[in-house]
N, C-alpha and C positions, 0 to 999 in steps of 0.2 A: 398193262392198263387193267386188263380182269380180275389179275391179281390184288392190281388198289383197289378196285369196284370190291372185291369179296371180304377184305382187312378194312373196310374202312366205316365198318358196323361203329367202331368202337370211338372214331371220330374226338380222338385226341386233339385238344387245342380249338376244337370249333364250338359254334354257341352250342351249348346244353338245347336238350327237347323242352318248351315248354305247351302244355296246354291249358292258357288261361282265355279266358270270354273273347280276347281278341285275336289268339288264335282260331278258334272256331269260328268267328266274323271271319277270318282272313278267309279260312279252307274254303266258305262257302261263295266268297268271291267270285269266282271263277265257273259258279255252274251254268252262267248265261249263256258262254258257252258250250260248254262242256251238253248240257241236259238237251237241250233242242235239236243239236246237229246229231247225239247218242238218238234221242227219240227216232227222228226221222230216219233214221237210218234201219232202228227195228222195225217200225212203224209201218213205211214207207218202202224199205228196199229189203224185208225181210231176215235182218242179220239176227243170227242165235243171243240174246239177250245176255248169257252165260258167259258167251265169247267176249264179246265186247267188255260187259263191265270187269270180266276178271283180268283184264289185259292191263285199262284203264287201273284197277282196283292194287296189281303188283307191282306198275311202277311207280305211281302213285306211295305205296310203303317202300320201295328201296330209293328213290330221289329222298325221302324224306329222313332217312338213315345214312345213305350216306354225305350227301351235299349237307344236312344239318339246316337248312333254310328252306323257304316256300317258295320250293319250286314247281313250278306247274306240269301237269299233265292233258295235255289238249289232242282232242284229234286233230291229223293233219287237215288242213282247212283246205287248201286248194284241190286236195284228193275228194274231200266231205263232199263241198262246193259241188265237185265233177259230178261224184257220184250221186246225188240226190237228185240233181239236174236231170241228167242224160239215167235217171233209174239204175245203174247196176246192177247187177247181180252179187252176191259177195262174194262167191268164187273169185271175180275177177280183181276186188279188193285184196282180197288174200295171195293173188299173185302178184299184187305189187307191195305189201308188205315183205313178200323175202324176196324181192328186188331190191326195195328200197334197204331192208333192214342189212342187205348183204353190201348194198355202196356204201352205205355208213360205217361199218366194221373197218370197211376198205380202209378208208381215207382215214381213218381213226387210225388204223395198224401201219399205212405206210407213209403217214405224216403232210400226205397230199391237201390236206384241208389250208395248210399256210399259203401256198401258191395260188390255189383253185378262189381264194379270199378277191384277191385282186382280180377277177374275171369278174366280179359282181358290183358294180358301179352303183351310187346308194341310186340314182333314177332310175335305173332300172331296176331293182329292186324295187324301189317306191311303188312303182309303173306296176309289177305284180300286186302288190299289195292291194292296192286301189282295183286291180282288176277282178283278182278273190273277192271282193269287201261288195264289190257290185254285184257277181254271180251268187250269193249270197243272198244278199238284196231280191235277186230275180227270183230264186227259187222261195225266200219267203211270201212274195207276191203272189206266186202261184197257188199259195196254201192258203191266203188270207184272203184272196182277193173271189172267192167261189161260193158258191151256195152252200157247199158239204162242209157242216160242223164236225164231224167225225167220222173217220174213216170207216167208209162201208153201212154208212146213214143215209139218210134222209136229205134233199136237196130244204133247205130253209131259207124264205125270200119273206121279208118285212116291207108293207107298205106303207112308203114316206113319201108324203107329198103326190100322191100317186100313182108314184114308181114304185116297184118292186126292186126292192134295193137287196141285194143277197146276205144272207144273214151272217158270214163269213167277215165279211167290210165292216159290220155294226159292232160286231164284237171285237175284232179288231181296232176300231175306234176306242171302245169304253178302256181295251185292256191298254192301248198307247198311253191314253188319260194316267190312268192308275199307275204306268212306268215312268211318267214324267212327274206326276207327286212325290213317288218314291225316290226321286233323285235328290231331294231337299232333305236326305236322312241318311245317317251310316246305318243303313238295312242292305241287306241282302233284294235288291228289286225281282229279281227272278221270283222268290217265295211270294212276294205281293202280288206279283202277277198269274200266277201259275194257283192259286187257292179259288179268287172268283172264276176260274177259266175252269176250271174244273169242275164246281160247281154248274157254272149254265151251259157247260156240254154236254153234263149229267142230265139237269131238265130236261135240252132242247132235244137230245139225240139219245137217249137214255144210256149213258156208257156204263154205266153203273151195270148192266145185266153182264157184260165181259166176266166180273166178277165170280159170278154164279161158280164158277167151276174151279175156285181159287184154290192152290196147293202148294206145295213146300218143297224144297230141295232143288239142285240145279238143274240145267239141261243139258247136257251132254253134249259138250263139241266134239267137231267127229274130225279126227288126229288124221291129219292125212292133206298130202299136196292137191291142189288144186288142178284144175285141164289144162294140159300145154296149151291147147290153142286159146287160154286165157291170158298167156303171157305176154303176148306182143301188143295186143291189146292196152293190158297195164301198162307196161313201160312208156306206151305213146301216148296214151290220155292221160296216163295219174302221175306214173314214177318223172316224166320230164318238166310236168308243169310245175311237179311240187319240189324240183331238186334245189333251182336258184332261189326259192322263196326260203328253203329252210335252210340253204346255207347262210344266207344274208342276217334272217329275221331268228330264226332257232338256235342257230349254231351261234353266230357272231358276233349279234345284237345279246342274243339271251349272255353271255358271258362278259361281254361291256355294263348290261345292268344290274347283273350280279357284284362285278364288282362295284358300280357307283354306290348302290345301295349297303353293303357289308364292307366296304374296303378288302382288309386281307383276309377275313373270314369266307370271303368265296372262293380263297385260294383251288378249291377243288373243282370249280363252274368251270373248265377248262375244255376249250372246243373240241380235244381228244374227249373226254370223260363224257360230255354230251352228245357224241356220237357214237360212245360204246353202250351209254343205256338206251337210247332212245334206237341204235340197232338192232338191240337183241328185244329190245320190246317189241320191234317191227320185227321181228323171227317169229314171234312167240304168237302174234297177231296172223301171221297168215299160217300157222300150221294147224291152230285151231279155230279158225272163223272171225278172227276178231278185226278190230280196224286200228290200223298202224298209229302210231303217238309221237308225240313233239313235246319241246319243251321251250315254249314261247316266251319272247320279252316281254307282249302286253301281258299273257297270264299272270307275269311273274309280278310284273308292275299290280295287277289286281288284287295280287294274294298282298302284298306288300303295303297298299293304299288301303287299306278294311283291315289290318292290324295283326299280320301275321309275319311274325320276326326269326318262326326257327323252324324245325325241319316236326315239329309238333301237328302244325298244320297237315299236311299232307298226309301223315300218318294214318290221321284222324279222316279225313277225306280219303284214304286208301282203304279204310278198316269198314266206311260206310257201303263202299262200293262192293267191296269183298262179301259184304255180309247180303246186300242186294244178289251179287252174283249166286252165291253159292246157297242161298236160306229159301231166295225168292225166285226163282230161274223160271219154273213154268208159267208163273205169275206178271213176270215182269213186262211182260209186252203187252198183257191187261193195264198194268199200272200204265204204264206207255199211252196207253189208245185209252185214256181218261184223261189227258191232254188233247184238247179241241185243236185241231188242223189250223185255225185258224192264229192261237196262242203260241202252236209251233212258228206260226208266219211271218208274226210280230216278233217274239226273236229271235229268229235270222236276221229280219232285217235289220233288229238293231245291232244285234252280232256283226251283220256285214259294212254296216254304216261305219261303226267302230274299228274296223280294221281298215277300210278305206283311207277312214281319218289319218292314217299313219302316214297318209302321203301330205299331209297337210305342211309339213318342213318344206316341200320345197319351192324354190327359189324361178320366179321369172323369166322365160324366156327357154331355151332348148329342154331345160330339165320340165318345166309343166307341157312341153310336146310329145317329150319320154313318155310321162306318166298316163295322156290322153291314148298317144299310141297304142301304150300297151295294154290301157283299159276298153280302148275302142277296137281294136282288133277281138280282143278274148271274148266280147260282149258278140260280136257279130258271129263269130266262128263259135264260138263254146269251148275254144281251147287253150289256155292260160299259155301252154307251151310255145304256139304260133302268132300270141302277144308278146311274149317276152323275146323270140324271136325276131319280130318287128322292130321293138323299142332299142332291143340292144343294136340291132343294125343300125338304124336311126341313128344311136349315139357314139356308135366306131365311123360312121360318115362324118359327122360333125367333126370329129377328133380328126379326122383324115388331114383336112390344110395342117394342122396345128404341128400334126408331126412328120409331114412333108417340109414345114416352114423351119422343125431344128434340125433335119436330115442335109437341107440344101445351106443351113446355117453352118451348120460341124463338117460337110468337105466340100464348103465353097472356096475358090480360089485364092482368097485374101486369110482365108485362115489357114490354110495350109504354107501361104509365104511367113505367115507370122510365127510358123512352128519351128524352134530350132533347129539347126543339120544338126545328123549324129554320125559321126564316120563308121562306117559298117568295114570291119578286116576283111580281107580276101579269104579264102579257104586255105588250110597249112599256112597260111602267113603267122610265126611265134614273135 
């Protein structure tokens, strides 16, 4: 399998690279993601700016060379989700990146992923989805919903009607306005949002002085494992919540939309080949600071929907990131924190609204109990794992009559009299 990851530069028989105007629409698809939950994370939980986009920035250029299509690059979301929430540290991101990145190898090398498929029930599945897509939601809230425009500013309260309404909510209002116009266009809405937001964080909170000290070249991730006692940690908050969401949704899904979209040209979107990159990119993530990667079905859909059709896109979105990581490195967390806290809030929450939505398929009666389940537990506790926990129990109870009812069908009495005799010889009997 790393052997085809290394030969398959040359990507014989798949679509050619191209870079035309809707490829470049396509790459930038995807930054609503992508730009908000990266911010916050520099922003907010302090990760090496260096780390992250160079992580982002290589697989980002090797998806796009070897798969030949636009395939996305996403941070893990239920790990993001956790972590932005509950603050982290990125130490303890980094020891669930070679947690995670070492299961994936696993099941990629010993073919575990076929089996391990049918433990993930699509409601329960769903039921995660929906659970991310609301912690999401929450942690936007918390940015948008406060007086502080800018991290390590000034509290700003506008009086309306009397009230002192936080200046946080108002700007968040105009910037929701401006994302809902931009829906009526094949534009990139992140840019239209993120231009006036920058702008009146600059007036209100002067972000603009971060600047003063602006310089050039990367920052140095510092090569080296993270604290044991960070490990048990990751695995129970980050690496459990996020394993059935990406087997389902990353692994699964993403290689079911590869191919509806490409037919046989995704021939290489293969649940092994997306668990060998997206492992060694979660290697690569926790040995140098950065935040582990996926490769989503909604991303892929996004790149896809905004007119990106070959592995040109991503290239181009790898070359951008790359050139941020390694040009802009000390800089980059200025750039960062000239995004108003508040513009971060507003997209999460559409980000998490949007990924919720993914639970919208389902269907009436046990499966919308799954999905509340498991969004309603994760919401109370803060821990995705102990929803999906819940929901799956939930739906092996439901299933329980059903296969007690063909258990007591296949050796109940009447069908064993309807089975043929078979003469069974004695022992030495020729």
């Amino acid at each position: 399998m790393v052997a085809a990851l290394l030969q398959g530069v040359r990507g014989r028989g798949l679509r050619p690279l191209s870079f035309s105007l809707g490829e470049v629409s396509g790459a930038l698809a995807d930054i609503g993601v992508l730009v908000p939950i990266v911010a916050a994370l520099v922003v907010k939980n302090g990760f090496n700016p260096t780390a992250v986009l160079l992580v982002f920035g290589l697989t980002y250029v090797v998806a796009g060379l070897y798969y030949r299509l636009p395939m996305p690059v996403q941070p893990l979301k239920a790990m993001a989700a956790i972590a932005i929430a509950r603050d982290l540290p990125p130490e303890t991101l980094a020891a669930a990146g070679l947690i995670f990145g070492a299961i994936m190898l696993v099941l990629a090398v010993s073919g575990l992923i076929t089996p391990l498929a049918s433990l993930f029930p699509r409601p329960v599945i769903r039921g995660i989805q929906a659970a991310v897509g609301l912690l999401l939601v929450q942690a936007g809230f918390q940015l948008w919903s406060g007086p502080q425009m800018v991290r390590d500013g000034p509290d700003v309260f506008v009086g309306v009607g009397g009230l002192a309404v936080p200046g946080g909510v108002l700007l968040a209002a105009g910037l929701a306005a401006v994302l809902l116009l931009s829906m009526f266009r094949r534009v990139p809405a992140t840019l239209l949002l993120l231009i006036p937001a920058v702008a009146v964080g600059a007036a209100v909170g002067g972000s603009f002085a971060a600047l003063g000290e602006f310089s050039l070249g990367p920052v140095a991730p510092a090569l080296a494992l993270p604290p044991k006692s960070e490990f048990l940690a990751a695995l129970v908050l980050l690496v459990i919540p996020q394993l059935p969401l990406t087997l389902g949704n990353a692994v699964i899904a993403a290689a079911d939309t590869a191919r509806g979209y490409f037919g046989e040209e995704a021939r290489r979107v293969s649940h092994r080949s997306l668990l060998v990159t997206k492992g060694f990119a979660s290697l690569l993530a926790g040995f140098i600071g950065g935040m582990p990667v996926c490769h989503g079905s909604g991303g892929l859909t996004a790149h896809y929907r905004f007119g990106a059709r070959t592995g040109g896109a991503p290239l181009m979105m790898g070359a951008v990131l790359l050139v941020l990581a390694l040009g802009f490195g000390p800089s980059t967390a200025s750039l960062f924190a000239l995004i108003p806290l508040p513009a971060l809030g507003v997209l999460l929450t559409i980000v998490g609204l949007q990924h919720a939505l993914l639970a919208r398929d389902t269907r009436p009666g046990i499966e919308w109990l799954v999905v509340a389940t498991a969004a309603g537990v994760a919401l109370a506790t803060q821990n995705v794992a102990i929803g999906f926990g819940a929901s799956i129990a939930l739906y092996q109870l439901w299933r329980l009559p059903r296969r007690y009812s063909w258990l007591r069908a296949r050796f109940s009495p009447e069908r064993r009299a309807s089975l043929p005799l078979v003469e069974v010889e004695a022992p030495g009997r020729m």
